[in-house]
N, C-alpha and C positions, 0 to 999 in steps of 0.2 A: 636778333638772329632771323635771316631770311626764312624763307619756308620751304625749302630746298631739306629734299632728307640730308641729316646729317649723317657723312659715315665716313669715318677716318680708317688710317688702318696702321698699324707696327709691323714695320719692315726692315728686321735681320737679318745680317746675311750670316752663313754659318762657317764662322774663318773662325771659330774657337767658343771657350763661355763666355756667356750673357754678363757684361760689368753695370753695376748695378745704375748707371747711367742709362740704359738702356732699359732697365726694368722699369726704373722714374719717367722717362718717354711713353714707353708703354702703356703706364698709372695714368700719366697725365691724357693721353689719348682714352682710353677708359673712362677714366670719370666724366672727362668731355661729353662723350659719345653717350654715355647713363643719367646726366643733367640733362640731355636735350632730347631722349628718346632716340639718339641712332644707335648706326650700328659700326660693328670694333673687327675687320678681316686682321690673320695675322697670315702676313706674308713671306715667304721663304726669298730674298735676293741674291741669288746663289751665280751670280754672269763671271764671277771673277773667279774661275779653277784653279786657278795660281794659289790661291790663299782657300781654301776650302779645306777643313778638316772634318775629317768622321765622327758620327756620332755630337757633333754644335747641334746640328737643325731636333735630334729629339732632348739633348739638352735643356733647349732654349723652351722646346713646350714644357716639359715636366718646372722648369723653373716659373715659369707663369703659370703654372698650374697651381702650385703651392703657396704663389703669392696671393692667389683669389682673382686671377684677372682673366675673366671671359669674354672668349670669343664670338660674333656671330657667327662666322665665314671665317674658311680658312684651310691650309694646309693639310692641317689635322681632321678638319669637320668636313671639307668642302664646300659647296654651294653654287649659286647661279652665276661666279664670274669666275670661275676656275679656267684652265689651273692657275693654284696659287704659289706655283713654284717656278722662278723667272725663267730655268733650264729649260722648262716645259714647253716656252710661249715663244721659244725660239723665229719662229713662222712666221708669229703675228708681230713680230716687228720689221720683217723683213719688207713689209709692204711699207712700213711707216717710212721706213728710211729709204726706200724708191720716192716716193710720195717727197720726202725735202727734196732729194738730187734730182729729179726733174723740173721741180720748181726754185733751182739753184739757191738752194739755202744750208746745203752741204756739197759736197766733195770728196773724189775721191782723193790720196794723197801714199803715194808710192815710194817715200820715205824710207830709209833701213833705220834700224836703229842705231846702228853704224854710224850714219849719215848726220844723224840727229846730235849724238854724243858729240861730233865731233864740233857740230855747231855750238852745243854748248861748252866747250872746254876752249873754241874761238874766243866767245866772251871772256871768257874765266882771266885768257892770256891778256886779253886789251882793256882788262881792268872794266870793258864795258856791263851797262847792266844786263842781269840773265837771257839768256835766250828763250824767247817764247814763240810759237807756231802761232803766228796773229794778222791781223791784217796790215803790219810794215813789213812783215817776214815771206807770207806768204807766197808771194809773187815771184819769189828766188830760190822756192824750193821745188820736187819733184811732184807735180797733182795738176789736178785736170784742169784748174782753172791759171797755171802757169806753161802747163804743155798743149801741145796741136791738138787737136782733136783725134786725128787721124791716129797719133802717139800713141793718147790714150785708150784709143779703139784696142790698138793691138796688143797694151802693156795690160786690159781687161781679160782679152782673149787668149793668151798667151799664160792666162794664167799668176801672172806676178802679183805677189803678196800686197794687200793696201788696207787703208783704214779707211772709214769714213769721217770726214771731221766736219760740223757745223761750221758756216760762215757767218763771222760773226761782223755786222754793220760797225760799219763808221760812222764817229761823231755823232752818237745817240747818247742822251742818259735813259738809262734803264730804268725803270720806275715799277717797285716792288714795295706792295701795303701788307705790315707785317704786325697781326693782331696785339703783340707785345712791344715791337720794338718803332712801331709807327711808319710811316716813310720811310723808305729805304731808296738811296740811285746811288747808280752806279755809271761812272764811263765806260762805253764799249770800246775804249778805244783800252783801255785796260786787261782788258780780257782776253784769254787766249780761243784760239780757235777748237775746243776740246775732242777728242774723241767721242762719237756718237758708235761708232759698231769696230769693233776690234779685226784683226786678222785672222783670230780664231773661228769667225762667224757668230759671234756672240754680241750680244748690243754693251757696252758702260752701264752703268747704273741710270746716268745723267738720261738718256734717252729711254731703258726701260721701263724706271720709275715713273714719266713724265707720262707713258703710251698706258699703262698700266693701271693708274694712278685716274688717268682716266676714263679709262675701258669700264674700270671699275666704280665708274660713280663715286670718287670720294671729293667728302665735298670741303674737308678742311684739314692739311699737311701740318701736322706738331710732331715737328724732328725738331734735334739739338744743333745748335748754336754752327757748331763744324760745318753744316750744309750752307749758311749762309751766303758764303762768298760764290757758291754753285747755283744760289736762288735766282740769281738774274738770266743766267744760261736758260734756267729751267724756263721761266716768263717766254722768254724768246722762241722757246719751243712750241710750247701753245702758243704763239703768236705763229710761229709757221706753216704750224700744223692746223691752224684754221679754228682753235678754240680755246683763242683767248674769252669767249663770257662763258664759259664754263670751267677757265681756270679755279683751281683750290683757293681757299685762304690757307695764308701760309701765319705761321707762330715757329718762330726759332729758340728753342730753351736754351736754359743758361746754361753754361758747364757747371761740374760738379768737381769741388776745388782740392787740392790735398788741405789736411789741417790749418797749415799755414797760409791759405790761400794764396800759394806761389804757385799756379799751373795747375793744369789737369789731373783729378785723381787715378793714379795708376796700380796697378796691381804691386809695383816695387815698392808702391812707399805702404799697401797694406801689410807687406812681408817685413818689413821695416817696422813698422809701428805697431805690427802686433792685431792686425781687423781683417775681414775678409772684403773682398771687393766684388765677390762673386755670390750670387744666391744660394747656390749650389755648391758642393765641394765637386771639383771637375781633376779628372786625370787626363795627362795630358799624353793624346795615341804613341806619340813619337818619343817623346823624352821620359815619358809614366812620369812625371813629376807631378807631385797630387798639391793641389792651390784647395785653401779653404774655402767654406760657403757658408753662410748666414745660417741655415737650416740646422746645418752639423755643427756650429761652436754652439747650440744653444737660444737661435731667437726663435721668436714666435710669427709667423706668416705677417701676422695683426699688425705687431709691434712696428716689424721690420716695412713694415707699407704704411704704414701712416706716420714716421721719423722719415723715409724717402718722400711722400708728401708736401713734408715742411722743409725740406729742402728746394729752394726755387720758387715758394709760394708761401702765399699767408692768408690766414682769411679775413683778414681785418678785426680780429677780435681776440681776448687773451687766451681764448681756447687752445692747446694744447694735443688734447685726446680727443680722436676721430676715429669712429667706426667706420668701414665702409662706404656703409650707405650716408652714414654723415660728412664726408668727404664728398660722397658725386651731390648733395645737396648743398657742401658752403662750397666747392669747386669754382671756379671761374677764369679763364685766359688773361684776363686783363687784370687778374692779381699774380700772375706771377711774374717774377723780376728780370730785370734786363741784366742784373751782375751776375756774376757768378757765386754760387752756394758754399761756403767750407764745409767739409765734411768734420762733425763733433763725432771719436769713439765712444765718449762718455754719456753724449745727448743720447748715443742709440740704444748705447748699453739701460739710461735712465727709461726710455720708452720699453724697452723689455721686462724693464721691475715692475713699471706700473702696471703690465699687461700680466707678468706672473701673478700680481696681486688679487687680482679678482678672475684668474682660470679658474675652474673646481678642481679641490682638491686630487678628486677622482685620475681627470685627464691629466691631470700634471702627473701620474705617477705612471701614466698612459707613456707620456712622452718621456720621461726617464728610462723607460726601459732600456732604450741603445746602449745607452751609458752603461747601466748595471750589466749586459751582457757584455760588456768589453774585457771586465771584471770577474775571473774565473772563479775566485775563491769567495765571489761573495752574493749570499744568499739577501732578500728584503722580503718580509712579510710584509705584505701590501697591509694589514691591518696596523699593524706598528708605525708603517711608514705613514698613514695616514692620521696616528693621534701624533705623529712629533710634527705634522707639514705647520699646523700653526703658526708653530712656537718657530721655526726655521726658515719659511718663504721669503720674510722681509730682509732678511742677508742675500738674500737670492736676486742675481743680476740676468743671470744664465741659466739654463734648464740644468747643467752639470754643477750648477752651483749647489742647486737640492742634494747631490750626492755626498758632495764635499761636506757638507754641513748634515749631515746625517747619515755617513757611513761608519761614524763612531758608535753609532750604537748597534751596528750587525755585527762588526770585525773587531777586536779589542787592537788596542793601538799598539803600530811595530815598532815604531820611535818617540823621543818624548824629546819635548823641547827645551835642549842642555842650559842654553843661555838664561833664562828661568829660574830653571832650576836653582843653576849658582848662584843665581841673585835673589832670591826668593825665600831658598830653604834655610830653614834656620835649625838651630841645634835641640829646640823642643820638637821638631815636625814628625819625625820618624817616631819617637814616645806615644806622641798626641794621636796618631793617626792608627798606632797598634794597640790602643785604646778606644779608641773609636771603630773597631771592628766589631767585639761581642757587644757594643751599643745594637749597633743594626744588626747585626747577627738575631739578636732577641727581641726584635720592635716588631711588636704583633698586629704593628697597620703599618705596614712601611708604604704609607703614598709621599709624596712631596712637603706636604705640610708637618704631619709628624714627625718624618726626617728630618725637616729644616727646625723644627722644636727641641728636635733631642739633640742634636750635633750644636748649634746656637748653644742651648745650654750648658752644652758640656765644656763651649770654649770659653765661657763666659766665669763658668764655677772654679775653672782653674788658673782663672786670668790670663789667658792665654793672649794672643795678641791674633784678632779675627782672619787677615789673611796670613799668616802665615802657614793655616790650616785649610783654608776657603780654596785658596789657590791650586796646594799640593792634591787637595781634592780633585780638584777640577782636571789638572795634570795627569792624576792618572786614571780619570773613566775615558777623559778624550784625547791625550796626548797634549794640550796645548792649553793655551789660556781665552778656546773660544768657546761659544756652545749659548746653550739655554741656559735658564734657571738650573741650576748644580744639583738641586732637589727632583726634578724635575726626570734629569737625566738619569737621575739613581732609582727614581721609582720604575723607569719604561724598563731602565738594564734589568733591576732584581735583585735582593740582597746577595744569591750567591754572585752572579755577574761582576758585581760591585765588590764585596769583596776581595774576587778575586784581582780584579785590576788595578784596587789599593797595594794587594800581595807583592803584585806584580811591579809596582813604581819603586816600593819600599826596595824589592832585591835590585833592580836597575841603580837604583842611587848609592847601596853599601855595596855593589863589587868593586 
């Protein structure tokens, strides 16, 4: 690493929620930035008003907020290169993009889109390949380097709508060093002549970022993989603009795959398969169609950033679980991979147990609360809930998984699990178990252990046959054939509790 401060930055634009693609760019820009002492702006790319929706840009913080990923600079904090919002810096690219077109490395170009459409549906008709605005096209279309000068004087003055578009050289290969994926060229003669500042008065990305990018001192670009084909455009800009040795290092991340690694992961196929794809649960201004988010099914900030981590990278070793700070210490560019990542629901879900497994008790009951308030009719004594977490945590994938697995002891059960039943109960069971009432009725230590002495016993003396009792037990303090230890569950209930819920299975099964 040179000696050049490092400082990257995460640049979102706010056309909807943060996909968790975007969070993993972000992570990986972080950890960067915490391995080498720099610093992490997070920037607002807001040039495209077409695609902007309300309420993205404070989305997008609150969702990095919760992942644990901090900024130096930024939107939110500001600082010494503000503003950090593209809207804002309007101005300051005005000059850049005088600065190409006097030194003909742009253009104006007076094109309708009209005009455009129709050249492309010319191809479409002659079977020729697509139509691109390039340096064999150029010279036949409406812009200042195919018109008089004098033309363009007046079609300036006059007012008529134009873009500006970079001129992109002939017969060069492009040559772009790319931390992960090594050399990179490209032909220009490949590339189209892109839009550098729109009709609106507003700049592309392609030129804000670039002007922006390095206004701001960054000294190393880690975007995803999608920019690549734009990365050579970007070279050429710093090359026009006079600074190419202060160009960035560039690292293009991998995508992040559906399960099948067939394509991009999208929001359809988490709706599909049942995961969120968003940090955050986001409602959407226009449709209110409300999309899930990591935080709200249940994960833990932890979890959920260090399973994004190991997607797209590895540290060389069998290591697994990563704290934080152990992350920006085994981190490194040149271990993350040039393919693309699959996303596993299962793998994320496994990093969530492990991370429920060692929260304190305490906080987990912290973070249940939503859940229990969703739930009108049901009360949790935080002491209760706190001697059953033990014996319950390890079924737990999900933070509402604690509820599932321990709401049988607040609320007695509304239904009982019929197919069980039928298969299960036997023609002793209902005898056995109306017999087994003043047992515990009269057991003057009803803890766990006693319990499981006097009922053991009692199915033992009458030869009973052990689950056909153990089971119907169990059926009716919780409904079903899951839980803890059965002794366990009958000591936290209480013998009346207990009783009552044997009462209660007994008349469910004879009406």
């Amino acid at each position: 690493m040179n000696s050049t401060e490092i400082r990257v930055r995460f640049a979102p634009s706010p056309t909807g929620p943060l996909h968790i693609g975007g969070v993993r760019t972000a992570l990986y820009n972080y950890l960067f930035a915490r391995k080498h002492n720099g610093k992490i702006i997070l920037r607002i790319e807001d040039t495209d008003q077409t695609r902007f929706v309300p309420g993205s840009e404070k989305y997008i913080i609150e969702s990095l907020n919760w992942c644990g990923i901090e900024f130096d600079e930024g939107v939110h904090l500001g600082g010494p290169f503000g503003p950090y919002r593209q809207s804002e810096r309007t101005a300051i690219y005005r000059q850049y993009v005088a600065i190409l077109l006097e030194n003909n490395y742009a253009y104006y170009a007076f094109d309708t889109a009209e005009e455009l459409e129709a050249k492309r549906k010319e191809a479409e008709e002659l079977k020729a390949p697509p139509f691109q605005y390039d340096n064999k096209t150029r010279g036949n279309l409406r812009n200042s380097l195919s018109l008089p000068k004098n033309e363009v004087k007046k079609l300036l003055e006059a007012g008529t709508s134009y873009v500006v578009r970079i001129k992109i050289p002939e017969n060069e290969i492009v040559v772009l060093h790319d931390l992960i994926r090594g050399v990179v060229e490209v032909d220009s003669n490949l590339l189209d002549d892109k839009v550098l500042f729109k009709s609106d008065g507003l700049p592309t990305y392609h030129l804000a970022n670039v002007v922006d990018d390095y206004l701001m001192k960054i000294s190393h670009v880690i975007r995803g993989e999608e920019w690549l084909p734009s990365a050579p455009l970007h070279v050429l800009l710093y090359r026009y603009l006079g600074w190419e040795d202060v160009m960035p290092q560039f690292s293009h991340l991998p995508l992040l795959l559906k399960p099948d690694g067939k394509g991009k992961l999208s929001k359809r196929d988490g709706d599909r398969l049942g995961f969120p794809v968003f940090p955050l649960q986001w409602k959407d201004p226009v449709s209110n169609e409300i999309s899930s988010g990591y935080r709200e099914s249940g994960y833990l900030p932890e979890a959920f950033i260090n399973m994004l981590a190991m997607l797209g990278w590895n540290p060389g070793t069998e290591q697994e679980i990563f704290s934080m700070n152990e992350l920006i210490d085994a981190f490194s560019i040149e271990r993350v991979s040039k393919s693309g990542a699959k996303y596993d629901s299962d793998k994320a879900k496994w990093y969530n147990h492990k991370y429920i497994q060692t929260k304190p008790d305490e906080e987990l009951f912290t973070l249940l609360q939503p859940y229990i308030s969703e739930k009108e009719d049901l009360k949790v004594d935080e002491n209760i809930f706190l001697k059953i977490l033990p014996h319950i945590k390890e079924r737990a994938n999900l933070i509402p998984d604690l509820l599932v697995q321990s709401e049988y002891f607040f609320v007695r059960p509304k239904r009982y699990d019929e197919q069980l039943i039928k298969k299960r109960w036997k023609p002793e069971t209902i005898p056995a178990l109306l017999e087994i009432i003043p047992l515990i009725e009269n057991c003057t230590n009803p803890e766990a252990n006693e319990l499981s002495l006097l009922i053991k016993s009692y199915i033992e003396n009458n030869q009973l046959n052990m689950g056909s009792v153990m089971l119907p037990l169990r059926i009716a303090l919780v409904g079903s054939a899951t839980g803890p230890d059965l002794f366990f569950i009958m000591e936290i209930l209480g013998i009346k509790e207990s009783v009552e819920r044997i009462r209660n299975v007994i008349a469910f099964v004879e009406q």
